[in-house]
C-alpha positions as a Markdown table, in Angstrom:
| # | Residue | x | y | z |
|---|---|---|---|---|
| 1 | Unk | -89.2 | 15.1 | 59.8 |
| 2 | Unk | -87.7 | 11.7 | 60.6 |
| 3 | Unk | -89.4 | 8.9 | 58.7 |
| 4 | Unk | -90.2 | 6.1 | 61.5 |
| 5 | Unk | -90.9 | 2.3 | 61.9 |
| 6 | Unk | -94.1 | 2.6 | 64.1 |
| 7 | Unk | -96.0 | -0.4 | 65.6 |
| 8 | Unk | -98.5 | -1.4 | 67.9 |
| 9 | Unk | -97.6 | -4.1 | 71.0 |
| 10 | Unk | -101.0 | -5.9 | 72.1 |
| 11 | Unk | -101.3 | -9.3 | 74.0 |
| 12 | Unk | -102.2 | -12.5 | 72.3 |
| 13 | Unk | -105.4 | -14.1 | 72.7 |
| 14 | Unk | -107.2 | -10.7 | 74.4 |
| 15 | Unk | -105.5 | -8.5 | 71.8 |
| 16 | Unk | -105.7 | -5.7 | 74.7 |
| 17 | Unk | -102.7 | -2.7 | 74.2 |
| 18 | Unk | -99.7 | -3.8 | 76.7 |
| 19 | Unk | -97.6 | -1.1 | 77.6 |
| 20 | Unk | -94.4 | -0.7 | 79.3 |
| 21 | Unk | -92.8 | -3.8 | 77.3 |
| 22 | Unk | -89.3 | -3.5 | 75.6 |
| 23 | Unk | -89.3 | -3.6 | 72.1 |
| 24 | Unk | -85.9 | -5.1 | 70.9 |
| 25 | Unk | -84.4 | -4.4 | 67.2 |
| 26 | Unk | -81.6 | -6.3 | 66.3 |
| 27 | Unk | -79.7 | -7.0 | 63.2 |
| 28 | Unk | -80.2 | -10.4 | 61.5 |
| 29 | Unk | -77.0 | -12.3 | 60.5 |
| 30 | Unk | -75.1 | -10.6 | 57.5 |
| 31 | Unk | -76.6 | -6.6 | 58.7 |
| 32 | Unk | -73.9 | -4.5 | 60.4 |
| 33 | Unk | -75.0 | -2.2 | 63.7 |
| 34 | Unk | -76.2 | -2.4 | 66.7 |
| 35 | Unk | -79.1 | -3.1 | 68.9 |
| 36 | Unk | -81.8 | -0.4 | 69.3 |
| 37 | Unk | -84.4 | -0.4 | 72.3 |
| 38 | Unk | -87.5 | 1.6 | 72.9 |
| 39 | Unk | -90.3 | 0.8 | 75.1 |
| 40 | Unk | -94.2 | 0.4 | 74.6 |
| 41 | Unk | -96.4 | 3.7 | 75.3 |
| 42 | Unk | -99.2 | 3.6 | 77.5 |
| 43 | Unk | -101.7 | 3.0 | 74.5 |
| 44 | Unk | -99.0 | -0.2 | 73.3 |
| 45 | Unk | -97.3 | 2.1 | 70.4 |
| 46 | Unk | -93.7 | 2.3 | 69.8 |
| 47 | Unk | -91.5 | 3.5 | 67.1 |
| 48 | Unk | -88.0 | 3.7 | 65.8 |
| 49 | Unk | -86.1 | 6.3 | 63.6 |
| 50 | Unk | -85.5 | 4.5 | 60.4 |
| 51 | Unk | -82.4 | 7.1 | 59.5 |
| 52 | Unk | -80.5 | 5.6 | 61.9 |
| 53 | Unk | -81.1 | 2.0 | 60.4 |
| 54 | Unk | -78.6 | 0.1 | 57.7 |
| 55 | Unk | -79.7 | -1.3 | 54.9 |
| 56 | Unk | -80.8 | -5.2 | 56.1 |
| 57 | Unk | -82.9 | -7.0 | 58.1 |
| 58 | Unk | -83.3 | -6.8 | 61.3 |
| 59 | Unk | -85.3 | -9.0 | 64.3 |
| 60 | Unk | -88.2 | -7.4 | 66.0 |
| 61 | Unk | -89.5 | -8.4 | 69.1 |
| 62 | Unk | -90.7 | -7.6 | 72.6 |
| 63 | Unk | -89.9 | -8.7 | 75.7 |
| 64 | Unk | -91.3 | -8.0 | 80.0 |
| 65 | Unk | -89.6 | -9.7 | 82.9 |
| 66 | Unk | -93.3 | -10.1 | 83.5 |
| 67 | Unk | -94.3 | -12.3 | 80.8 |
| 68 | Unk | -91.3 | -14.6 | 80.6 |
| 69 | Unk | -88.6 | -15.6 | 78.1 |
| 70 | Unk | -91.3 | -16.8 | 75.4 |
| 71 | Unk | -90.7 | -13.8 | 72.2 |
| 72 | Unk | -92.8 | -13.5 | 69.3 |
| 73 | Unk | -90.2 | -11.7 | 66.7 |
| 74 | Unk | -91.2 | -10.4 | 63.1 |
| 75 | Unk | -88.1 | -10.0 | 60.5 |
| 76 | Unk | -88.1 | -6.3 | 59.6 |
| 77 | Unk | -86.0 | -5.3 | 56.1 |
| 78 | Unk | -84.8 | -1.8 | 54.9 |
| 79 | Unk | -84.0 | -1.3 | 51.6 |
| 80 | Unk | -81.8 | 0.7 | 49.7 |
| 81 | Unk | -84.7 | 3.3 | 49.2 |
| 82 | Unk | -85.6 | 2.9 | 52.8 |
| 83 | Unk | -88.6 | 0.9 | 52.0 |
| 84 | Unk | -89.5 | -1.4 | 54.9 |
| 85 | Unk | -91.0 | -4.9 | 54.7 |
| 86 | Unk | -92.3 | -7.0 | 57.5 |
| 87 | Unk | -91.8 | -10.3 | 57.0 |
| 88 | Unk | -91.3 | -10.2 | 53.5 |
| 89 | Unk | -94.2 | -8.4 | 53.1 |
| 90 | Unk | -95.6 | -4.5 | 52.1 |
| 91 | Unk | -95.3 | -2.6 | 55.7 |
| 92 | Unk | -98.1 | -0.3 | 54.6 |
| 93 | Unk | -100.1 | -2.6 | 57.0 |
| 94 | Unk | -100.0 | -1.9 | 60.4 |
| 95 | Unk | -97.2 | -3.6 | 62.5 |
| 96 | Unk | -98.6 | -5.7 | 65.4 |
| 97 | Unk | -96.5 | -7.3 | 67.7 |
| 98 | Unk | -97.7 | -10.0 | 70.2 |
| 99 | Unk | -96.3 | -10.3 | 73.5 |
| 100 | Unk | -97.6 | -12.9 | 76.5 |
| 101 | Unk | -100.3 | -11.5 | 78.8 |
| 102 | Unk | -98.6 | -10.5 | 82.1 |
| 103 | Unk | -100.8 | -12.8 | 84.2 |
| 104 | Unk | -99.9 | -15.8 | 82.7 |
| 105 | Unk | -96.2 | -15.7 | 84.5 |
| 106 | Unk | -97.2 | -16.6 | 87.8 |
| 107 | Unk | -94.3 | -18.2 | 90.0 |
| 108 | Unk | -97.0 | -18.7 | 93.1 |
| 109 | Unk | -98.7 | -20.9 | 90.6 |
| 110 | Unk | -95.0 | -22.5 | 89.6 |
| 111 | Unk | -94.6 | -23.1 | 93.0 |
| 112 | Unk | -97.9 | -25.0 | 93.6 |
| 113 | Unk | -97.4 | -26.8 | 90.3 |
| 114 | Unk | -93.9 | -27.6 | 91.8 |
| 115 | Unk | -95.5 | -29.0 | 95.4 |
| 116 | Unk | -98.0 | -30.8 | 93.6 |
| 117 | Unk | -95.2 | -33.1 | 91.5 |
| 118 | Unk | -93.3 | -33.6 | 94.7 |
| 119 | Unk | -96.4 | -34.4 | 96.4 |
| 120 | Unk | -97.2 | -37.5 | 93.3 |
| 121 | Unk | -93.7 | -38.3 | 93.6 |
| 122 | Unk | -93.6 | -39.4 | 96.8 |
| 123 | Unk | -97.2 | -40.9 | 96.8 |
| 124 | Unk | -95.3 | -42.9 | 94.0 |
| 125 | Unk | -92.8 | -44.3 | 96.2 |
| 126 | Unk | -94.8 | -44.9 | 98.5 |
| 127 | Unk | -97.4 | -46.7 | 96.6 |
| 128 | Unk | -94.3 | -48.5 | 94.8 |
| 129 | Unk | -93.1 | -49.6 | 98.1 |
| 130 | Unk | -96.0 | -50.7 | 99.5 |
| 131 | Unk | -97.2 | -52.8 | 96.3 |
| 132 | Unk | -94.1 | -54.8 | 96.1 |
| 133 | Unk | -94.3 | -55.0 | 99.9 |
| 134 | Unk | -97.8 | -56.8 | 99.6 |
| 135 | Unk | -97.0 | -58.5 | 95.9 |
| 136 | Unk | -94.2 | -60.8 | 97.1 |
| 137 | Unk | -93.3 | -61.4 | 100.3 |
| 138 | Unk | -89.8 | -59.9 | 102.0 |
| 139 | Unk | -86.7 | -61.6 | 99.7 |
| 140 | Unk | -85.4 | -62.6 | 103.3 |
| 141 | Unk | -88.2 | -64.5 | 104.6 |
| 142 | Unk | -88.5 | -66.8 | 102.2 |
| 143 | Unk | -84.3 | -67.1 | 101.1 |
| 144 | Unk | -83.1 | -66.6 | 104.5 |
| 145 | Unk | -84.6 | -70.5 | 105.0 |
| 146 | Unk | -83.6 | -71.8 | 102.0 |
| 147 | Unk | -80.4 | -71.0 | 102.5 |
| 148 | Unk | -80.0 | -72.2 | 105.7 |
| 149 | Unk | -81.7 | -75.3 | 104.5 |
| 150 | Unk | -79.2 | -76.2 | 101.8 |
| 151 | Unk | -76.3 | -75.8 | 104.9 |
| 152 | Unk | -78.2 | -77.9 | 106.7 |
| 153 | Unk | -78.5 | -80.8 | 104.0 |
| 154 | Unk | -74.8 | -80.1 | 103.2 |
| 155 | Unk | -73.8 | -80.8 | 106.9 |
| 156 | Unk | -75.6 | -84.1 | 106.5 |
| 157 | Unk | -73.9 | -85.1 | 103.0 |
| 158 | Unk | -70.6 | -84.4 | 104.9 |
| 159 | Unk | -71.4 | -86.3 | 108.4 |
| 160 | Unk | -73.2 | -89.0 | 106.9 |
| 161 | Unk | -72.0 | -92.8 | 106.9 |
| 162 | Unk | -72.5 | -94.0 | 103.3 |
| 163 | Unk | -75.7 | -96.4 | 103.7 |
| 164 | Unk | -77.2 | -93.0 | 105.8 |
| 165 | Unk | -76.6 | -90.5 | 102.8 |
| 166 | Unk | -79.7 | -92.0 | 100.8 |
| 167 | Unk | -81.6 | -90.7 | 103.7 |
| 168 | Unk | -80.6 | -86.9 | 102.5 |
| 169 | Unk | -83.0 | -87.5 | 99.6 |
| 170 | Unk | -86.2 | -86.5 | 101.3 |
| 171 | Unk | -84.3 | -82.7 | 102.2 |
| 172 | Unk | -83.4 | -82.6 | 98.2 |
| 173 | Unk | -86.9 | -83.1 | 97.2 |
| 174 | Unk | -88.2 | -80.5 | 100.3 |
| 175 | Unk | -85.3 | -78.0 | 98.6 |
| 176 | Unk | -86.7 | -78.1 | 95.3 |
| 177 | Unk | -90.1 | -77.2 | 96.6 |
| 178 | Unk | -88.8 | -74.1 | 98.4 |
| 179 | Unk | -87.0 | -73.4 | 94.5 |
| 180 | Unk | -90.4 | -73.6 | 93.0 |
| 181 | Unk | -91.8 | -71.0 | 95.8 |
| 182 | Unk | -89.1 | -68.6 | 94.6 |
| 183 | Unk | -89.7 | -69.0 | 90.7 |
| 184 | Unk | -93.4 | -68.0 | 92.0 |
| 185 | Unk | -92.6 | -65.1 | 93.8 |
| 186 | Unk | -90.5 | -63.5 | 91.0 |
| 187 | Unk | -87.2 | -63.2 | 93.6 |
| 188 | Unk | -85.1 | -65.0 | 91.2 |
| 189 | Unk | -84.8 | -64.7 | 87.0 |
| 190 | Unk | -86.4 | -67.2 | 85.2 |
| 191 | Unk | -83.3 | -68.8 | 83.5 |
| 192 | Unk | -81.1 | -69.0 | 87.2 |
| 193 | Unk | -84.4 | -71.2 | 88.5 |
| 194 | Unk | -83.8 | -73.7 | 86.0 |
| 195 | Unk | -80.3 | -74.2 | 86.2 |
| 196 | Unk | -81.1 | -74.5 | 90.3 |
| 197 | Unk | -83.9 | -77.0 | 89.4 |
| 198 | Unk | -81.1 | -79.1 | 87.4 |
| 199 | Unk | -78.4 | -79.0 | 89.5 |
| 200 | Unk | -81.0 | -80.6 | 92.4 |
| 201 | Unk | -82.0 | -83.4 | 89.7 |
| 202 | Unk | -78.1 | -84.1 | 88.4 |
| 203 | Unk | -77.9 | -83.9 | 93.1 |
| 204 | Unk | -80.8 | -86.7 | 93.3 |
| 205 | Unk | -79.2 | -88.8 | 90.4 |
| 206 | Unk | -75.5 | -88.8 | 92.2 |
| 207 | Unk | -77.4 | -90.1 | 95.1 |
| 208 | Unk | -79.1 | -93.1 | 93.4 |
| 209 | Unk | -75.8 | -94.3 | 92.1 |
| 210 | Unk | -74.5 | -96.7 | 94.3 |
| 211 | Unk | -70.8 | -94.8 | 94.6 |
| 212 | Unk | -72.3 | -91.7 | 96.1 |
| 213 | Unk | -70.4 | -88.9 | 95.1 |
| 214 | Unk | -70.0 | -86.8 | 98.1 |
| 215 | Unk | -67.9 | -83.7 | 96.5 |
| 216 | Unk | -69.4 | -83.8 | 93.9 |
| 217 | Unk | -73.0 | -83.5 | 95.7 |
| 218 | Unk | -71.2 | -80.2 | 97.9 |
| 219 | Unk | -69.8 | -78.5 | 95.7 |
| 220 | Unk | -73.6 | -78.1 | 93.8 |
| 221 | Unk | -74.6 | -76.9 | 97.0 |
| 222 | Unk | -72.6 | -74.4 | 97.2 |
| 223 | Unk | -72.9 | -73.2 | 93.8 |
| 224 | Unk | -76.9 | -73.3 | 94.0 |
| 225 | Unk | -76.6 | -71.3 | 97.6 |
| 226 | Unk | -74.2 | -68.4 | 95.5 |
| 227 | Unk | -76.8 | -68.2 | 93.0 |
| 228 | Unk | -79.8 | -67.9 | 95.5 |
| 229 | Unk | -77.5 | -64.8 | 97.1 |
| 230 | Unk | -76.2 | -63.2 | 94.1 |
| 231 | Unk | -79.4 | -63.3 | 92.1 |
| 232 | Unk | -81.7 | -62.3 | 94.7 |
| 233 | Unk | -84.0 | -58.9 | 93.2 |
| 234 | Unk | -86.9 | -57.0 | 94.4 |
| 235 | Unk | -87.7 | -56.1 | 91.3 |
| 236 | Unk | -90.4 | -57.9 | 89.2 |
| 237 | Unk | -88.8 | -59.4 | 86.5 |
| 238 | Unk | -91.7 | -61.4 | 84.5 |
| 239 | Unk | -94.1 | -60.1 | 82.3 |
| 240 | Unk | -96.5 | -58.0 | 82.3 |
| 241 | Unk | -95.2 | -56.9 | 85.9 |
| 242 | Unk | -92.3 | -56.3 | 84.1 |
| 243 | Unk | -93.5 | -53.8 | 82.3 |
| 244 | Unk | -95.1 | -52.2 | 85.3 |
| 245 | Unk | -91.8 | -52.1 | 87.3 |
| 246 | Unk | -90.3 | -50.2 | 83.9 |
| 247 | Unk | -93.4 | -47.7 | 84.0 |
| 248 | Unk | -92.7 | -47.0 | 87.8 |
| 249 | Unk | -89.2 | -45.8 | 87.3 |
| 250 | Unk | -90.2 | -44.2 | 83.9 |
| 251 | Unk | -92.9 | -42.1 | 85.9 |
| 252 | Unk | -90.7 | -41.1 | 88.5 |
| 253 | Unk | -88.1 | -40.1 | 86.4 |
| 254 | Unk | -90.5 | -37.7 | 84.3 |
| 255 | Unk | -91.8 | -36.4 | 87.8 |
| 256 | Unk | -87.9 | -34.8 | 89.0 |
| 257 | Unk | -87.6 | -33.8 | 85.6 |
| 258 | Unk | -90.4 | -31.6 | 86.0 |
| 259 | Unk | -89.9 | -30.7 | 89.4 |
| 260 | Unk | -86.8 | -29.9 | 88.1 |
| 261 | Unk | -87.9 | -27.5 | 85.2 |
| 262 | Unk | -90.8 | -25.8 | 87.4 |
| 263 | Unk | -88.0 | -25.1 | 89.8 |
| 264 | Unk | -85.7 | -23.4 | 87.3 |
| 265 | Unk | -88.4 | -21.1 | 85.6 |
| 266 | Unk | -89.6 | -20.4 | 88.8 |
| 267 | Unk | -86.1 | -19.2 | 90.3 |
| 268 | Unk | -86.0 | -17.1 | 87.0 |
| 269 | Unk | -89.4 | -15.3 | 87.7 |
| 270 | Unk | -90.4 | -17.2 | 84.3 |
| 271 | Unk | -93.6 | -19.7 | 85.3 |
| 272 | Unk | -95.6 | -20.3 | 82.6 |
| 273 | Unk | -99.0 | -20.9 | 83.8 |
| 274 | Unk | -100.3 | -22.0 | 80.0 |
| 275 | Unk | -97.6 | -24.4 | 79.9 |
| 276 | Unk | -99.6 | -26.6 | 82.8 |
| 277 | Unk | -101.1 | -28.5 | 80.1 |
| 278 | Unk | -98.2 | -29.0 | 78.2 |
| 279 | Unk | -96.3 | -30.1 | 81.4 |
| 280 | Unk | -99.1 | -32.8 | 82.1 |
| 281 | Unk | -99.3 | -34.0 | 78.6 |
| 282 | Unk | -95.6 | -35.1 | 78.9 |
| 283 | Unk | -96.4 | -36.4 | 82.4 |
| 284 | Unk | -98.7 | -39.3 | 80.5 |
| 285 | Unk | -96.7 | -39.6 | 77.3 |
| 286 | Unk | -93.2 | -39.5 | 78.3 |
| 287 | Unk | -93.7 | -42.9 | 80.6 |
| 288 | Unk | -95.2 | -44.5 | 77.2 |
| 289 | Unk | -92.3 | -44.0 | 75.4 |
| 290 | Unk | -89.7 | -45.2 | 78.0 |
| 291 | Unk | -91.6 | -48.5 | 78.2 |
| 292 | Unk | -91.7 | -48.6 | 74.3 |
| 293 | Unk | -87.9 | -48.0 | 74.1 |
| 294 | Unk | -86.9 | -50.4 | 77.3 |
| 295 | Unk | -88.5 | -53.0 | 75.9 |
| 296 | Unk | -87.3 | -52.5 | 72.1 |
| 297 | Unk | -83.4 | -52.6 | 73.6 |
| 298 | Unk | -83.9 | -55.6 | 75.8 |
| 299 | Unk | -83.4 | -57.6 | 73.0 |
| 300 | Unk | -80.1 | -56.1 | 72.3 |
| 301 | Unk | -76.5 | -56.7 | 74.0 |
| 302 | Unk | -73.8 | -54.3 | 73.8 |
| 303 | Unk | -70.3 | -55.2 | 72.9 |
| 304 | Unk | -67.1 | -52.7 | 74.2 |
| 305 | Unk | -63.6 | -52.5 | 74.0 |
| 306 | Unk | -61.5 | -51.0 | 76.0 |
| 307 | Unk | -58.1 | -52.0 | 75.1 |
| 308 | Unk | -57.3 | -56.0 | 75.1 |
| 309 | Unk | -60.4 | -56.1 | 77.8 |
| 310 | Unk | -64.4 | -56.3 | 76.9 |
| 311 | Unk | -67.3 | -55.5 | 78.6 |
| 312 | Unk | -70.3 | -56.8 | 77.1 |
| 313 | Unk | -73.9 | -55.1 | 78.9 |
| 314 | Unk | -77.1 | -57.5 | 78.4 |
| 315 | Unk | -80.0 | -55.0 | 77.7 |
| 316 | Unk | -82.3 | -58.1 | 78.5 |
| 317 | Unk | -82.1 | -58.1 | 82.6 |
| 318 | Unk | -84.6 | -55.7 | 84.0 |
| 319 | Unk | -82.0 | -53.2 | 85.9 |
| 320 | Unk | -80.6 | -52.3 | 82.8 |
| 321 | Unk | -84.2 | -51.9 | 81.3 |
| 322 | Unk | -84.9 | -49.8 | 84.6 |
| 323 | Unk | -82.3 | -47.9 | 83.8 |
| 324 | Unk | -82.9 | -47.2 | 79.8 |
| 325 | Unk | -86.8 | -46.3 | 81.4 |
| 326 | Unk | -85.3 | -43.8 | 83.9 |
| 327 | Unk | -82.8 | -41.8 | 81.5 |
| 328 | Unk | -85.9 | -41.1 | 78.6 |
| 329 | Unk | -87.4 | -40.0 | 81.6 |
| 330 | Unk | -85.2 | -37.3 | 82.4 |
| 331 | Unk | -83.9 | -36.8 | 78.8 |
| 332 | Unk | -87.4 | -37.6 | 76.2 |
| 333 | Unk | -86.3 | -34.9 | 73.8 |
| 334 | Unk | -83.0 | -37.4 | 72.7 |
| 335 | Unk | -85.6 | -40.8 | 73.4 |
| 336 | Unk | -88.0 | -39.0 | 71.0 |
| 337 | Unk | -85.4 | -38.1 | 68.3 |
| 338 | Unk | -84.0 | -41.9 | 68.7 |
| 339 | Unk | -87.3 | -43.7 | 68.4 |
| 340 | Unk | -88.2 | -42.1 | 65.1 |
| 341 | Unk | -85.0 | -42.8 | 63.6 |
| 342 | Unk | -85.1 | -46.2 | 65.0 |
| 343 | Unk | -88.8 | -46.0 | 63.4 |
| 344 | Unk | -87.4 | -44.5 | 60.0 |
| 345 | Unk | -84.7 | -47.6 | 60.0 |
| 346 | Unk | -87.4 | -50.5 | 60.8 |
| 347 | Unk | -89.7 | -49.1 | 57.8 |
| 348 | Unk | -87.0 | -48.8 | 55.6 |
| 349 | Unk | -85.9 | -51.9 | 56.5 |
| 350 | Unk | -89.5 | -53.6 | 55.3 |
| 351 | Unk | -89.7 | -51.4 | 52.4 |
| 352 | Unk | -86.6 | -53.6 | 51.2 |
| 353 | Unk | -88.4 | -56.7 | 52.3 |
| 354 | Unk | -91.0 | -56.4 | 49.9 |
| 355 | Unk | -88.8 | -54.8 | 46.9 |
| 356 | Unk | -89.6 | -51.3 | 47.8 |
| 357 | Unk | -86.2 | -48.9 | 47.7 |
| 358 | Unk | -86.7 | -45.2 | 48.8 |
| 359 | Unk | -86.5 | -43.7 | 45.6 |
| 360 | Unk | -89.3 | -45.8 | 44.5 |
| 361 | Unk | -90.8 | -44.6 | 47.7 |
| 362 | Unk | -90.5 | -41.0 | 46.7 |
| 363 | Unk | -91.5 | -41.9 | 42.7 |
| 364 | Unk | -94.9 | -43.6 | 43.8 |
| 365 | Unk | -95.8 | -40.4 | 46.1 |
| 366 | Unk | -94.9 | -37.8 | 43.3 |
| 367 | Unk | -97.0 | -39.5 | 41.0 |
| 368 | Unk | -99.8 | -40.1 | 43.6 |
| 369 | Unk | -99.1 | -36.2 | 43.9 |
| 370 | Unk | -99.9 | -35.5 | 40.3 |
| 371 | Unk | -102.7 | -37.6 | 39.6 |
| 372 | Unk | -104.5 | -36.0 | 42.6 |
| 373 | Unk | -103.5 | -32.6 | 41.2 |
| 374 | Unk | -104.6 | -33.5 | 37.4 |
| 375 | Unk | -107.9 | -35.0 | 39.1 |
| 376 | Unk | -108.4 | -31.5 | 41.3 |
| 377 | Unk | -107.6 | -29.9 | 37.9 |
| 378 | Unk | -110.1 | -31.5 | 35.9 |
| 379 | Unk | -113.3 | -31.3 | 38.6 |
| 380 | Unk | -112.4 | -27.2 | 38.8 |
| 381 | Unk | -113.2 | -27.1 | 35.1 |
| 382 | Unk | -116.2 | -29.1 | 35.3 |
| 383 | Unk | -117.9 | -27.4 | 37.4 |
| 384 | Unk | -119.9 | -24.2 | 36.0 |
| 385 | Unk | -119.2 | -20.7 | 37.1 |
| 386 | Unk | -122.5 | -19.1 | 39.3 |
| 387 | Unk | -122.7 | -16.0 | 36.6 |
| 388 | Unk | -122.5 | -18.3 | 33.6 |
| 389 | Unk | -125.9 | -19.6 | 35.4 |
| 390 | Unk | -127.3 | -16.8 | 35.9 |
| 391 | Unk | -126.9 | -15.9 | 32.6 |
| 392 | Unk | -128.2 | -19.0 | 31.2 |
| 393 | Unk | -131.2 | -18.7 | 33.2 |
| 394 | Unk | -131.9 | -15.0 | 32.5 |
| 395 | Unk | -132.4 | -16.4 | 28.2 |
| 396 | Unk | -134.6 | -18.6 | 29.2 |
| 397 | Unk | -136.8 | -16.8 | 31.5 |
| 398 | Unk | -136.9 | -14.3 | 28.2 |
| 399 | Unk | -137.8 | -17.0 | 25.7 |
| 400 | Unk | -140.6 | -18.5 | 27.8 |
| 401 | Unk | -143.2 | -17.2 | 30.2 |
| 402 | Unk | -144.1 | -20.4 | 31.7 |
| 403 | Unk | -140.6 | -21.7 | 31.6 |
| 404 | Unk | -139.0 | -18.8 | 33.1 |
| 405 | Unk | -140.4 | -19.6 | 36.6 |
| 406 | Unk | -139.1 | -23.3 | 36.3 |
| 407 | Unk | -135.8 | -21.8 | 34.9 |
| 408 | Unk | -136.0 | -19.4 | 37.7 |
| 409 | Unk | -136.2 | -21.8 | 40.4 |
| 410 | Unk | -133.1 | -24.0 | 38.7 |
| 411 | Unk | -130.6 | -21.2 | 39.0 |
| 412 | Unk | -132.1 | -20.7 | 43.0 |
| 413 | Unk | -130.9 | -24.5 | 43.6 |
C-alpha cells in the first residue's frame, strides 16, 4: 500500500471540518515537478500519494472561491528516505491546515461597506463646501470691488490736474483697508499682502512729493490689481486651518482609495468581511500621516533640470501640500515606507549631534543585551529549586517534633 501525506482542513477561529476546499501542493523553488490537487472530504481530510512526490519541499495550502484569496500555506519536505517534515518539523503530528470560514466572504456586505464610503465621501464634500462657504465669504464679493476700486482710483490718477491728484489720497487709504479685509479672510497668502500693503505706502509717499509721479503711481496699480487676480485661492492657507484644508483632501483621498479596493475584491467575489476593521483603522490613520508628511516637505523646494531650462516646485504653498496630502492618501504603503526612512535619517542625524555613530549604537545595545542576560543568569541560580525545599523541610520535620509543624508551614509558603 501507497504511503500517503494525510491531513486535516478545519477553519480558523471555530476550528469546525471544512470540506469541499482545494488543497494545492506545489514545489518550492529549487524541487522539480508539478502541481498536485485533491480536494477536502466531507469530514475536512485529504491526502496525497507520497510515491509520486520528488525529493524537496513543497507548499501546502488550501484554497475556496468562497473564502477569498487569503491562504494559510505550511512547507512540506520529503527526504531521501521519504520521511516527511512539516515545517521543519517531525510529521508524526497530525497535519492541520487552516482555511477562512466561508461566511466571512460576503460581497453584499462589500457592497454596503462600498455605499457607505461613497456615502462619507460626499457628505465630505459637502460639508467641505459648505464650511468654506460660511468661513470666508465668496472670493468675488469681496475682490470683485477691490478691483474695480483700484480702476477707479487709477482713472483719477490719469484725469486728474496736478493740484487735484492729492485728492486721490483718501481712495489710497480706503484701498488699503479693503487689503487688510482680504489678509483677514485668508483669500490671499500672507507674503503677496505685504508686498500689496507696501506698494500702497511707496503709492501714498509718490503723492506727498511735490513732483507727483503719475506713471509711476499706475503702473503700481496695475501690478497690485495682477496680484489680487493671480493670487486669489479658496483654500485656507494659514495655520491651523491650514492644516485642516490638508486633512480634508487627505480624508478624501483615503475614502476613493477604499471605495476603490472594496470595489475590486468585490468584482472578484473576494470581500473580506473581517477586514472592516482593518479598512477603518486606515480610514483614521492614513489622514494623520498625510498631514505629518505635507507639513514635513513644505519646508522643502525642489530643484529640476531639464536640459539648459529649470523648474524649481515650492513645497511651501498649500496646493502643492494639498497635493503631497492627496497622493499618501491613495498610495500610504510608499508614504509609510518614506516616513520611516525619513525617521531613520533624522535619528541618525541626532545621534551624530551628540557623538553617537551607529556602530556605537549597536555596541551600547549588545552590551545592554548581555548584562541583562548575565543578570537573568544570575537570579535563575539564586533562586532555590521547589524539591530541594521539600527536601529540606522533610530533615527538619524528622529532627524536631515541635519544629516540624513550623518547618511544615515554611515549605507551604
Amino acid at each position: 500500500m501507497a504511503e500517503k501525506l494525510e491531513g486535516l482542513l478545519i477553519e480558523r477561529k471555530s476550528g469546525r471540518r471544512f470540506a469541499g476546499a482545494t488543497i494545492r501542493l506545489e514545489p518550492a523553488a529549487g524541487t522539480e515537478g508539478g502541481v498536485f490537487l485533491c480536494s477536502s472530504n466531507a469530514d475536512g481530510t485529504f491526502a496525497f500519494d507520497l510515491d509520486v512526490l520528488q525529493e524537496g519541499s513543497y507548499m501546502l495550502a488550501a484554497y475556496d472561491p468562497e473564502c477569498g484569496p487569503k491562504l494559510y500555506p505550511k512547507k512540506v519536505s520529503v527526504g531521501s528516505d521519504r520521511k516527511v517534515l512539516i515545517d521543519n518539523r517531525d510529521a508524526a503530528q497530525p497535519l492541520i491546515l487552516e482555511i477562512d470560514p466561508r461566511h466571512m466572504v460576503s460581497n453584499k456586505a462589500g457592497v454596503v461597506f462600498l455605499f457607505m464610503i461613497l456615502g462619507l465621501l460626499f457628505g465630505l464634500a459637502i460639508f467641505y463646501i459648505d464650511l468654506h462657504r460660511t468661513s470666508k465669504p465668496l472670493a468675488p464679493q469681496i475682490i470683485n470691488p477691490i478691483i474695480e476700486q483700484v480702476e477707479e482710483v487709477k482713472a483719477a490718477v490719469e484725469g486728474a490736474e496736478s493740484p487735484d491728484i492729492i485728492a486721490v489720497r483718501p481712495k489710497i487709504v480706503e484701498l488699503q483697508e479693503h487689503i487688510t479685509l482680504l489678509k483677514s479672510y485668508g483669500l490671499i497668502e500672507k507674503d503677496r499682502i505685504k508686498y500689496m500693503e507696501y506698494l500702497f505706502d511707496e503709492i501714498i509717499r509718490t503723492l506727498d512729493k511735490e513732483d507727483v509721479d503719475r506713471k509711476a503711481i499706475i503702473n503700481q496699480l496695475d501690478y497690485a490689481n495682477t496680484l489680487i487676480r493671480e493670487q486669489v485661492t479658496y483654500f485656507w492657507q494659514d495655520s491651523p486651518l491650514r492644516f485642516l484644508e490638508m486633512l480634508f483632501w487627505a480624508v478624501a483621498a483615503t475614502l476613493i482609495r477604499l471605495a476603490m479596493n472594496a470595489g475590486s475584491y468585490i468584482y472578484r467575489g473576494s470581500f473580506h468581511t473581517d477586514a472592516i476593521p482593518q479598512h477603518i483603522g486606515y480610514l483614521f490613520s492614513v489622514p494623520i500621516m498625510a498631514v505629518l508628511i505635507a507639513f514635513v516637505l513644505s519646508f522643502v523646494n525642489i530643484d529640476f533640470k531639464l536640459g539648459e531650462s529649470g523648474v524649481s516646485f515650492d513645497l511651501s504653498h498649500v496646493t502643492a501640500s494639498i497635493v503631497i496630502a492627496a497622493l499618501v492618501g491613495l498610495a500610504p504603503w510608499r508614504a509609510s515606507e518614506f516616513l520611516g526612512n525619513l525617521a531613520d535619517l533624522f535619528f541618525e542625524k541626532l545621534g551624530r549631534l551628540f557623538g553617537i555613530s551607529k556602530n556605537e549604537k549597536e555596541t551600547i545595545q549588545q552590551d545592554r543585551t548581555t548584562v541583562e542576560a548575565a543578570s537573568s543568569a544570575k537570579k535563575s541560580k539564586k533562586k532555590p529549586s521547589t524539591s530541594g525545599q521539600t527536601s529540606a523541610g522533610s530533615v527538619k520535620k524528622e529532627v524536631s517534633g515541635k519544629k516540624g509543624t513550623t518547618n511544615q508551614k515554611t515549605d507551604e509558603k
